[in-house]
NUMAR-142326 format. One line per 10 residues: number of its first residue (from 1); their letters; for each residue x, y, z of C-alpha. Coordinates in steps of 0.5 Angstrom, whole numbers, plus 2048, in hexadecimal, padded with zeros to 3 digits. Example, Ala and Ser with C-alpha at 12.3 -4.5 7.8 and 13.67 -1.06 7.14 Angstrom:
! NUMAR-142326
1	as	819/7F7/810; 81B/7FE/80E
***
This chain:
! NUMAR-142326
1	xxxxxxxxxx	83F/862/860; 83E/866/859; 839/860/858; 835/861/85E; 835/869/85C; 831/867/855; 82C/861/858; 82A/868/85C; 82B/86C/856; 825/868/853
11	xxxxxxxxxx	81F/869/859; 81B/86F/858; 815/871/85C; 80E/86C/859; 807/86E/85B; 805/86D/862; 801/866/863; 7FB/868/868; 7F5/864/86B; 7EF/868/86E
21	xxxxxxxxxx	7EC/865/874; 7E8/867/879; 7DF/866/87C; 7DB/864/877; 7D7/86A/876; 7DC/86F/878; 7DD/871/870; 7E3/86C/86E; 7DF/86C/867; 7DD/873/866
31	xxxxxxxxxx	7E5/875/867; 7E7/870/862; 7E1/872/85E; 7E2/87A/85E; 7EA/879/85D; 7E8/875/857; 7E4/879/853; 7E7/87F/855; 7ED/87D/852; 7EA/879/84C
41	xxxxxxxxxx	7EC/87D/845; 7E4/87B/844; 7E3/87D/83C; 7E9/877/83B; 7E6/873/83F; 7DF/874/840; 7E0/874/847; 7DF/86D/847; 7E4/868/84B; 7E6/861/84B
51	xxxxxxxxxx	7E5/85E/851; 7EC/85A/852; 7ED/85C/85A; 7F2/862/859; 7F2/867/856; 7F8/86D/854; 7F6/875/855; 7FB/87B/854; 7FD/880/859; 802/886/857
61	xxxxxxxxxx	806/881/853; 806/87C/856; 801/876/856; 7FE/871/85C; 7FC/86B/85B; 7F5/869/85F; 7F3/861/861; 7EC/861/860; 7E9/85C/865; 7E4/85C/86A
71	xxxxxxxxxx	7E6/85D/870; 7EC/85A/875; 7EA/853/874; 7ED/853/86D; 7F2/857/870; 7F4/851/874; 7F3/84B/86F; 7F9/84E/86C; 7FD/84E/872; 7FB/848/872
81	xxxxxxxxxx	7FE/845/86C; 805/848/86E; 806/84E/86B; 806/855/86D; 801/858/867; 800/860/86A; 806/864/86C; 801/869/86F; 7FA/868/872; 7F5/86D/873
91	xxxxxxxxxx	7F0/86D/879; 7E9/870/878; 7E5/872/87D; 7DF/876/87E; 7E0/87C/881; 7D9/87C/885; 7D9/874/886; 7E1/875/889; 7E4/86D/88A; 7E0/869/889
101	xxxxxxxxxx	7E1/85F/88A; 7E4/860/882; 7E8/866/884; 7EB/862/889; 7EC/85B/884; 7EF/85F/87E; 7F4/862/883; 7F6/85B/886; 7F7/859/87F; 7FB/85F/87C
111	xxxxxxxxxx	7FF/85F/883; 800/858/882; 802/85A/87A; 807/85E/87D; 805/864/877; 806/86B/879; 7FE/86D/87B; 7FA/874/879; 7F4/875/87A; 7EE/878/877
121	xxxxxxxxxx	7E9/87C/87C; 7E3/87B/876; 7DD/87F/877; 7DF/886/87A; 7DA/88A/876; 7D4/887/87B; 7D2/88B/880; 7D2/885/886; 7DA/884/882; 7DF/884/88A
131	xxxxxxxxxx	7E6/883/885; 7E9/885/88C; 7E5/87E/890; 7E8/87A/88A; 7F0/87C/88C; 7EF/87B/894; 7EB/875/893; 7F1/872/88D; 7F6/874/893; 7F3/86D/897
141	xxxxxxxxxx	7F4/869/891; 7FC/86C/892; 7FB/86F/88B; 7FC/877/88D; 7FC/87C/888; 801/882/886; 7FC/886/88B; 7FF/883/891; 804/881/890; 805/87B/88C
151	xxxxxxxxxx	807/879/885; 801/878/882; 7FD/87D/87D; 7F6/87F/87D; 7F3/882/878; 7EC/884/879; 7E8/883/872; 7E0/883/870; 7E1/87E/86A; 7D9/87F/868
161	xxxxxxxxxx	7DB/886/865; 7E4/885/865; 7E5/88A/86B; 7EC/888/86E; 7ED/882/869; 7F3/886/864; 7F7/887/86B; 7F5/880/86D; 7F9/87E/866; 7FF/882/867
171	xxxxxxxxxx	7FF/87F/86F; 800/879/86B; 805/87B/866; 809/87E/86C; 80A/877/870; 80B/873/86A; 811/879/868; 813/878/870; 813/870/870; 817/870/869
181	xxxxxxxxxx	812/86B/865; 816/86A/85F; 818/864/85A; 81B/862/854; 816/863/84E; 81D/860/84B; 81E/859/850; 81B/853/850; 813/854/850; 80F/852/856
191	xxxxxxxxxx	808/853/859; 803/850/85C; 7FC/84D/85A; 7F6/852/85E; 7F0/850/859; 7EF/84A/855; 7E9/846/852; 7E7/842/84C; 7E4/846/846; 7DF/842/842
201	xxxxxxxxxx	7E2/846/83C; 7EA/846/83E; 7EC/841/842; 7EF/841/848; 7F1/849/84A; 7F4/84C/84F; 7F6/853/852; 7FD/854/853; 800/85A/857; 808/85B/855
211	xxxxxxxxxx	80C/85C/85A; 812/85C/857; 815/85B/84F; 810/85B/849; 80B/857/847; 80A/856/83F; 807/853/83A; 808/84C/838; 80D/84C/840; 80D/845/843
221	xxxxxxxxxx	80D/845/84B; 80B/840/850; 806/840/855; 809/83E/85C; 803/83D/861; 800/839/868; 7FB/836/86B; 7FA/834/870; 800/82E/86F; 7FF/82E/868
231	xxxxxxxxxx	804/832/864; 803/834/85D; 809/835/858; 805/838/850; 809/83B/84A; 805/840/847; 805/843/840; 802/849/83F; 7FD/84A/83A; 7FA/850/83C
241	xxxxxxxxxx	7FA/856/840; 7F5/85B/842; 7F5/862/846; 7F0/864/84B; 7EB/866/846; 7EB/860/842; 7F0/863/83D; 7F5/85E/83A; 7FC/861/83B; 803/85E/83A
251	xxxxxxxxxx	807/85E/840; 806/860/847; 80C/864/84C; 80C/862/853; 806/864/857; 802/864/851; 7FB/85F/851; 7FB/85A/84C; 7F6/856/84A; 7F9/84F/847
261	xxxxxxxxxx	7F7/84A/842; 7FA/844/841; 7F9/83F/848; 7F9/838/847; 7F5/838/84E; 7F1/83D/853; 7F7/840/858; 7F6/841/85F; 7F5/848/861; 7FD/84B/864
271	xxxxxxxxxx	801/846/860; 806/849/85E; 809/849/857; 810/849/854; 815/849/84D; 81A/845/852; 817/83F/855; 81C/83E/85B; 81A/846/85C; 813/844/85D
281	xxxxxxxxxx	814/83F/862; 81A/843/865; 815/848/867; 80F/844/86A; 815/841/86F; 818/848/870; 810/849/872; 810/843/877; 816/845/87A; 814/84C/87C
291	xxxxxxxxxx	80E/849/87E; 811/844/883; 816/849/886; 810/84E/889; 80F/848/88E; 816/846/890; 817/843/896; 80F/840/895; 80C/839/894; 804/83A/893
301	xxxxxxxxxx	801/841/890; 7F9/841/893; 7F3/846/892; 7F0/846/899; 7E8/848/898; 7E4/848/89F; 7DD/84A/8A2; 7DF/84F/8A6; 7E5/854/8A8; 7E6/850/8AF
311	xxxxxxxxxx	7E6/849/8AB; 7EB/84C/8A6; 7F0/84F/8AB; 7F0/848/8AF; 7F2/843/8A8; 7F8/848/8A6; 7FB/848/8AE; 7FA/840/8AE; 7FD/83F/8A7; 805/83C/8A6
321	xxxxxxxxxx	80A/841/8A4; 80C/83E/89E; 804/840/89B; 804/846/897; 7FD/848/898; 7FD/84D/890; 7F6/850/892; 7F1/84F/898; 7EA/852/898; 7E3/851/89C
331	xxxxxxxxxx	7DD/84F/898; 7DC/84A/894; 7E1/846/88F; 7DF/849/887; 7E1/848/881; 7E7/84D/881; 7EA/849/887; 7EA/842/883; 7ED/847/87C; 7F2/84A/882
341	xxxxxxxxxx	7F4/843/885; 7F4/840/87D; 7FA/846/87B; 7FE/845/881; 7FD/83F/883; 7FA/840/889; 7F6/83A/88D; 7EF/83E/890; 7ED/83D/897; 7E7/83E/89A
351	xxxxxxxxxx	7E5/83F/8A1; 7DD/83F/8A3; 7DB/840/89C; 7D7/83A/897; 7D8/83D/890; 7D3/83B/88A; 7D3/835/886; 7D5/839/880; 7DB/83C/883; 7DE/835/885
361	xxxxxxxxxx	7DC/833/87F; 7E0/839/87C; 7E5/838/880; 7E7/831/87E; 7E6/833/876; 7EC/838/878; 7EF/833/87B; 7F0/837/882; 7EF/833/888; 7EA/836/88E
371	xxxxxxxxxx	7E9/834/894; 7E5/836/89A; 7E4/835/8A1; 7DF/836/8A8; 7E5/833/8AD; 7EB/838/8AC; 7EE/832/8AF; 7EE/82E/8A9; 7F1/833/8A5; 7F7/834/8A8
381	xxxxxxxxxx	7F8/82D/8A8; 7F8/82C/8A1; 7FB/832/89F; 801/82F/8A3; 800/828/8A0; 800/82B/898; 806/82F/89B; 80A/829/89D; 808/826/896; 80B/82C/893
391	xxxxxxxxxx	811/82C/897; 814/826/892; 814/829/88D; 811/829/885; 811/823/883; 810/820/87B; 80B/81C/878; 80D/818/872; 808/819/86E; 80A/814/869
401	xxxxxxxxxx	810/811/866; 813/810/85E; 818/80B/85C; 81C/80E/856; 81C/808/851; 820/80C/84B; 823/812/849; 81F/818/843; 823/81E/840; 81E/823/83D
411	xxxxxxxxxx	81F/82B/83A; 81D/82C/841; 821/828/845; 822/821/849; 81C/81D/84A; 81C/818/84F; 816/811/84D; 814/80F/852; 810/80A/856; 80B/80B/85C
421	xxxxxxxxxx	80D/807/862; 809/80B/867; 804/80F/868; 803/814/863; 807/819/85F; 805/821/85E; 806/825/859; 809/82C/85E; 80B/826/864; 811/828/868
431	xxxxxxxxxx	815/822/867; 81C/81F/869; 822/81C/865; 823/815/868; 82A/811/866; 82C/80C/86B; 828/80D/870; 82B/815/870; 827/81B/86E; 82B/81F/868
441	xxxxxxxxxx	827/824/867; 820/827/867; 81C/82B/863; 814/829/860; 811/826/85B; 810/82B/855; 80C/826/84F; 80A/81F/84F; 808/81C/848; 804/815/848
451	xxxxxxxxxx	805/812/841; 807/819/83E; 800/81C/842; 802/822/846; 7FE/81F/84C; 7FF/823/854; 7FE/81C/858; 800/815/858; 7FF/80F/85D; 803/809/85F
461	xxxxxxxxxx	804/804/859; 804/809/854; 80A/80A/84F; 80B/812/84E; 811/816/84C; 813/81C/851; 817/823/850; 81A/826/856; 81B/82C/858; 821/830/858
471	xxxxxxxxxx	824/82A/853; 829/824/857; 82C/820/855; 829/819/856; 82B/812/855; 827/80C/853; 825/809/85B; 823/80F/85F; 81D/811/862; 819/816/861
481	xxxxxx	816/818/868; 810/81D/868; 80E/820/870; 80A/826/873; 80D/829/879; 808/827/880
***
């Protein structure tokens, strides 16, 4: 219990993380624009920032930190990588437009995120502004505002010449307090990749929102990302770190963004970053997880696009009750909905409706499946033939398979030289231990040297030696066995 108390006694309140969605043109821009220079100490800085994708401003003491990026579809990458970036999102909305299609998008995506929401009624110093058609057009998107009755602030703002946007910083301050956003600036660092790039000058950069311990110069984390199947296992030395203005700084706290210096390879956007490398896969399963028990009980996650309201409201009474259906809507399939079915991994179905051979192929780039149909008949029919597939359960894929011909002890531990018997082997595969035909443990593929080369694949044939981890105790005649989950 007393070392329970002290690990508490360690978390203290760390700057809210908060992503700006909404309609384009509805002045995300101009609100992230009015609260950055407002707040800038432009005689140090010269009112220039640097553009790393966040930024902190100061409110009463307290500071807030801002994800920079255009739009939810940034939003929804991040999501789509596993991590959970913004603690807070913030929904803009023209106060003469009212809701609009991307209103409605950046609401599923924040539901979806399951953040706490305000919102922003923006451009209320209009004369056609009707601040109070925004609250009652947000009630049929069950998003109601304190007004009437719900949990939800609305603060009414005119980012164009700063009206209302103080009270919007303290609604901020407010629902972090409530929420207790803290961290162990003391604890082990953790964080998550929301910018990178390669610089012709610097090399590989980053930028990295910390959302616990503290990141310093010359601090080695990993980088643990996925794509697709693909999983990705990096340890990076920090070389440098820059703030928001370019300026180099030593350390940053939790809830600070960072640029990074010192990556080996370009990072996926949303991997997540951490000091202890079982804690960054920790993390990415504990993700998974919450995201496989919000369909409990369901076999096939689906978005329904139709032509019309009839059509729609027939395919949803027709479909099997192990079908989820996480989003329904007419008109025609968009980009939106393929980066929806991507994050969720959601089939989408379309009925009476012929997408553009841009969209397939956008779909297929994301490796979202999309099928479309003119007989409602022959939908259902695969429905419940991709359903009776799935009722059998994952099933692994061997991928490839090593045999261990020797034994290496290094200052990093135990590797394993082994030989190529099938398939092929990749650095970051999920693999299997095989000892008598009996699985010992499972774990992944953290490095492989071909003739003391650092090299990411290797075929069949070829001689490499392999580290594992967690580290195993290994004999000469087991199988390394690589496999993905199908």
């Amino acid at each position: 219990m007393d070392t329970l108390k002290k690990k508490k006694q360690k978390l203290i309140l760390r700057p809210p993380i908060v992503a700006v969605l909404g309609h384009v043109d509805h002045g995300k821009t101009t609100l992230l624009d009015y609260i950055r220079k407002s707040r800038l100490a432009a005689k140090e800085f010269g009112g220039i920032t640097q553009k790393i994708g966040a930024y902190q401003t100061e409110v009463q003491g307290r500071k807030i930190t801002f994800i920079d990026t255009p739009g939810h579809q940034a939003f929804e990458k991040l999501r789509a990588r596993g991590a959970k970036t913004a603690d807070i999102a913030l929904l803009v909305v023209d106060a003469c437009d009212s809701v609009k299609p991307q209103t409605v998008e950046a609401i599923k995506h924040i539901k979806k995120a399951a953040i706490p929401i305000i919102v922003a009624i923006n451009k209320t110093d209009l004369p056609s502004a009707n601040p109070e058609r925004v609250k009652k057009d947000l009630i049929k998107e069950e998003i109601v505002v304190e007004k009437y009755g719900g949990k939800v602030a609305a603060v009414e703002i005119s980012a164009k010449t700063g009206t209302g946007v103080s009270d919007l910083l303290e609604a901020i301050l407010l629902v972090s307090e409530f929420k207790e956003i803290k961290a162990d600036p003391n604890g082990p660092f953790t964080g998550v990749i929301i910018e990178s790039s390669k610089d012709k000058r610097r090399g590989n950069i980053a930028t990295i929102i910390v959302k616990s311990g503290t990141l310093r110069v010359p601090n080695e984390f990993y980088v643990f990302g996925s794509d697709k199947d693909t999983v990705s296992l990096e340890k990076v030395k920090v070389r440098a770190l820059f703030d928001e203005y370019g300026k180099t700084v030593k350390e940053a706290e939790p809830g600070k963004p960072v640029e990074v210096l010192g990556f080996n390879n370009i990072p996926l956007v949303g991997s997540l970053v951490s000091e202890d490398e079982k804690l960054s896969q920790g993390e990415t399963v504990s993700q998974t997880k919450k995201e496989e028990n919000k369909a409990e009980g369901k076999m096939l996650k689906v978005i329904i696009k139709a032509e019309s309201a009839g059509s729609l409201e027939a395919v949803l009474d027709g479909l099997p009750k192990e079908v989820q259906v996480i989003y329904k809507g007419i008109g025609e399939i968009t980009e939106n909905d393929v980066t929806f079915a991507k994050t969720t991994k959601a089939f989408i179905l379309g009925f009476n409706l012929k997408p553009q051979s841009q969209l397939i192929k956008f779909a297929e780039d994301e490796g979202v499946k999309m099928r479309t149909y003119n007989i409602i008949y022959r939908l259902f029919e695969e429905i419940n033939d991709v359903i009776s597939y799935l009722s059998k359960g994952p099933q692994i894929k061997i991928l490839g398979k090593a045999k261990i011909l020797q034994e290496f002890a290094t200052s990093e531990g135990k590797v394993a030289g082994c030989q190529i018997t099938e398939g092929r082997i990749v650095r970051g595969d999920k693999i299997q231990l095989i000892r008598r035909e009996k699985v010992v443990m499972e774990g992944r593929i953290r490095e492989i040297r071909e003739r003391k080369e650092k090299v990411n694949k290797v075929e069949k044939g070829k001689l490499c030696g392999i580290t594992i981890a967690p580290q195993f105790d290994f004999f000469i005649g087991d199988m390394i066995q690589s496999y993905s989950i199908v």
